[in-house]
C-alpha positions, 0 to 999 in steps of 0.5 A: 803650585807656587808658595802663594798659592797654597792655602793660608793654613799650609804657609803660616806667617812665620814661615812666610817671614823666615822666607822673606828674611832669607831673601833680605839676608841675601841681599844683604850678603850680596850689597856686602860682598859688593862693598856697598856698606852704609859707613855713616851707621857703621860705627854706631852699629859696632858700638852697639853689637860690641861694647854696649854688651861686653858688661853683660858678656864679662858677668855671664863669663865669670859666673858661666865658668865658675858654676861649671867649673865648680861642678866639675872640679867636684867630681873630679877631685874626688876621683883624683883627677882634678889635674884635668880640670882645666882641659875639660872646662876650656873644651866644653866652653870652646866647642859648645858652651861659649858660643851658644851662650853668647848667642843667646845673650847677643839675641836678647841684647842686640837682636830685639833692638833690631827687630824693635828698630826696624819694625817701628820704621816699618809700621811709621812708614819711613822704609817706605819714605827711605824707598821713595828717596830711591835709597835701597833699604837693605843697603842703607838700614840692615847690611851695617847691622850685618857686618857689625854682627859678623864683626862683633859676634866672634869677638864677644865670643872669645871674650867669654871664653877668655873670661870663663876660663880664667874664671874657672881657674880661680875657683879652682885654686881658691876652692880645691887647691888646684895649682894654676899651672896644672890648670893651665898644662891641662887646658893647653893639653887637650884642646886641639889647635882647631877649637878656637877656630871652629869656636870663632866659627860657630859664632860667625855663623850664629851672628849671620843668623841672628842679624838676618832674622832680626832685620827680616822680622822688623822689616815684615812687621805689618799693622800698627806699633803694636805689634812692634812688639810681636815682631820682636818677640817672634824674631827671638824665639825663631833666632833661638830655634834656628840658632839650636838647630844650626848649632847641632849640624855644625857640631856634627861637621864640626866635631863629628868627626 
């Protein structure tokens, strides 16, 4: 019995797009790893993924790295141990707090300007009129947005945490007297040479992810431009879902160890 065949109620709708969207990401992956990239929106993309969100990213970073720096600094120092601070606020955010924060904020910065893009031409008919021009939608409209994801979303990444730290680092000299460079021996003490790479990794993965769900979930809108609107809202919510979930195995590979 095939998936089609199932009754409505045993395929909801959200799974029928998460498969769908599967299928334009693998498209998508294999049109990329052919080299068959749409140039001409290449650049507008990265601008977009990348520096049209860097402001959002700074301001998170800074008040990210302060709050839990406070925290923890508060703690420690009172049990004598603020010469660790640095280290345990530079780990949390490279293995855990950076990427998934920046994932949720590229969610709601690019991804629902991707499903609202994408479901609007859906919904207007131009895929289709993209179609009958015998251009290849996934080629020409979501493997830029991809690429401009895999690009853009590490790099956002390690801007936050560059940002957090030294942020953290501020507070706790401003606040409790910490000296910089106690600060900064404890965070070249214990991060491991492998942090920022599975950090960067993290944020690849989470990037492929929210730039095929995205796509898929504009490209499968149906009905009128209201709903538009629901097709940006579920690509968010699926976006979240899947990225906590990802997030935990990769932990587990990751770190688990």
């Amino acid at each position: 019995m095939t998936s089609r065949s199932l009754p409505t109620w045993l395929r909801p709708r959200w799974l029928t797009r998460l498969g769908e969207s599967l299928l334009i990401g693998g498209q998508a992956v294999s049109s990329l790893a052919k080299g068959q990239i749409n140039t001409t929106d290449l650049i507008a993309e990265l601008m977009e993924a990348g520096p049209g969100s860097f402001l959002i990213v700074v301001i998170t970073g800074l008040a990210a790295g302060t709050v839990f720096n406070i925290q923890v600094a508060a703690e420690l120092t009172k049990q004598g141990a603020g010469a660790t601070v640095g280290g345990i606020l530079a780990l949390g955010l490279a293995r855990e707090i950076a990427p998934i924060l920046t994932a949720t904020l590229v969610t709601g910065k690019v991804a629902t300007a991707y499903a609202a893009q994408l479901g609007t031409m859906k919904v207007t008919e131009q895929i289709d009129a993209i179609t009958m021009l015998r251009t290849d939608p996934v080629q020409y409209l979501v493997v830029p947005r991809l690429l401009a994801m895999l690009i853009m979303t590490p790099v956002q990444c390690l801007l936050f945490f560059g940002v957090a730290v030294w942020s953290g680092q501020l507070s706790s000299t401003v606040v409790y007297s910490i000296p910089p460079e106690v600060f900064w021996n404890s965070v070249r003490g214990w991060m491991e040479p492998s942090d920022l790479p599975a950090m960067l990794l993290k944020a690849v993965v989470f990037g492929l992810q929210i730039a095929v769900i995205s796509c898929g979930w504009g490209l499968t809108t149906r009905g009128g431009p209201k709903e538009v609107g629901t097709s940006t809202t579920g690509a968010v919510v699926m976006i979240l879902v899947t990225v906590s979930l990802m997030d935990v195995v990769l932990t587990q590979l990751l770190f688990g160890g």
